[in-house]
C-alpha positions in Angstrom: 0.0 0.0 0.0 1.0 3.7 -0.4 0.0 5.1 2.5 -0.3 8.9 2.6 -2.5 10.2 5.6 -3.3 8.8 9.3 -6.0 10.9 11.6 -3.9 10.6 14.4 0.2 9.7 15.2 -0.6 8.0 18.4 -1.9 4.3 18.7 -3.0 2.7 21.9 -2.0 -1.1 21.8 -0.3 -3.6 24.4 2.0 -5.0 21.8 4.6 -2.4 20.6 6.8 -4.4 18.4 4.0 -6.2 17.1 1.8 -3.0 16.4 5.3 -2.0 14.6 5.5 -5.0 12.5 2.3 -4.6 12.0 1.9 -1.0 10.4 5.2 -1.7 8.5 4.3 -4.4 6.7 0.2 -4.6 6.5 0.2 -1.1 5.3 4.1 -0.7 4.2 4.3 2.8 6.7 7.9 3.2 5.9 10.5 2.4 8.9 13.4 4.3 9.8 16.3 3.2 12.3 18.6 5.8 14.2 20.6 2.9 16.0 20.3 -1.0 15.6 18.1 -0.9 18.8 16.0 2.5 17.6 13.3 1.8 15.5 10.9 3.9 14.3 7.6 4.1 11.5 7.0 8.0 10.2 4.0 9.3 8.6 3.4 12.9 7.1 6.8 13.5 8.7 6.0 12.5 11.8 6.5 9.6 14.1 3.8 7.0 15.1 3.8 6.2 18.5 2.6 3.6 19.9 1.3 3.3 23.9 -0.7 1.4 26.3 -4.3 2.4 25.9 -7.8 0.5 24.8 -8.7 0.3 21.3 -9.5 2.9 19.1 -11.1 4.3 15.6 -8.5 5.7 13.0 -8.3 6.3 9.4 -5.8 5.3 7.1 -5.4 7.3 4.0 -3.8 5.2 0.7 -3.0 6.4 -2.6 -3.8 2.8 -4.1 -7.3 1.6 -5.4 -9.9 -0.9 -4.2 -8.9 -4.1 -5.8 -5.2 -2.7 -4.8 -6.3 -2.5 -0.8 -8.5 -6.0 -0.8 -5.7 -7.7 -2.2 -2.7 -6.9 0.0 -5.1 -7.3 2.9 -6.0 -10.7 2.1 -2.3 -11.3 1.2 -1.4 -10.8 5.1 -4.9 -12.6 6.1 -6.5 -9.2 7.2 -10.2 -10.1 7.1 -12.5 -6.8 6.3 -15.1 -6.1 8.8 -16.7 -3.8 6.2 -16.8 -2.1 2.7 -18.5 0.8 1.6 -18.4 3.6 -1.1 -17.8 7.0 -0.1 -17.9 10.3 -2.0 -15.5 11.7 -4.0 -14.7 8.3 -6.1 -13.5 6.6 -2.9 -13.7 3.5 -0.9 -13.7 2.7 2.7 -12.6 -0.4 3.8 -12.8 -1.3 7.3 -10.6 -3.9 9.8 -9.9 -4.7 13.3 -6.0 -5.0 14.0 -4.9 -7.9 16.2 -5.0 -4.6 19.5 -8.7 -4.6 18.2 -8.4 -1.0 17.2 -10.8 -0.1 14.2 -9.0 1.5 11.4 -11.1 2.3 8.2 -8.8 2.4 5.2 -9.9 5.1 2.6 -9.1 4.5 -1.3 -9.7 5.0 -4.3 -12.4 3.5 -6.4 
């Protein structure tokens, strides 16, 4: 995915590394490393951070198309909780994380 906007930076979970792993690879935020121990994923020029906290609603801005988004998703066995269009020629594709966090996934037709 080309991931270009999040509606917020910070993301409650219980699992750091795995809500890293996560977001890096599920929705290919890009990673950056400052040391071999300092890890971290940036979006919009900022860092996400990730801290303890119950589950949340976020959206996820892509540059890539529908058939784009359903297909990586399924490629990392990310089942979609729901589909539906929007305005504007777009597409919003909703899923649950493993943290339980909602995230709706908007794309393009």
């Amino acid at each position: 995915m080309k991931p270009k906007k999040i509606s917020t930076h910070v993301i409650p979970v219980s699992n750091p590394a795995r809500a890293f792993r996560f977001f890096h690879e599920v929705f290919d935020v890009p990673a950056f490393e400052e040391t071999n121990t300092n890890k971290y994923l940036v979006l919009e020029q900022e860092r996400l951070a990730f801290i303890p906290g119950e589950p949340t609603e976020l959206e996820l801005t892509v540059k890539d198309h529908f058939e784009t988004v359903q297909n990586h998703l399924a490629s990392y066995y990310v089942t979609i909780l729901s589909i539906e269009e929007a305005r504007l020629n777009k597409m919003i594709v909703t899923i649950e994380d493993f943290e339980k966090n909602k995230i709706r996934i908007i794309c393009n037709k």
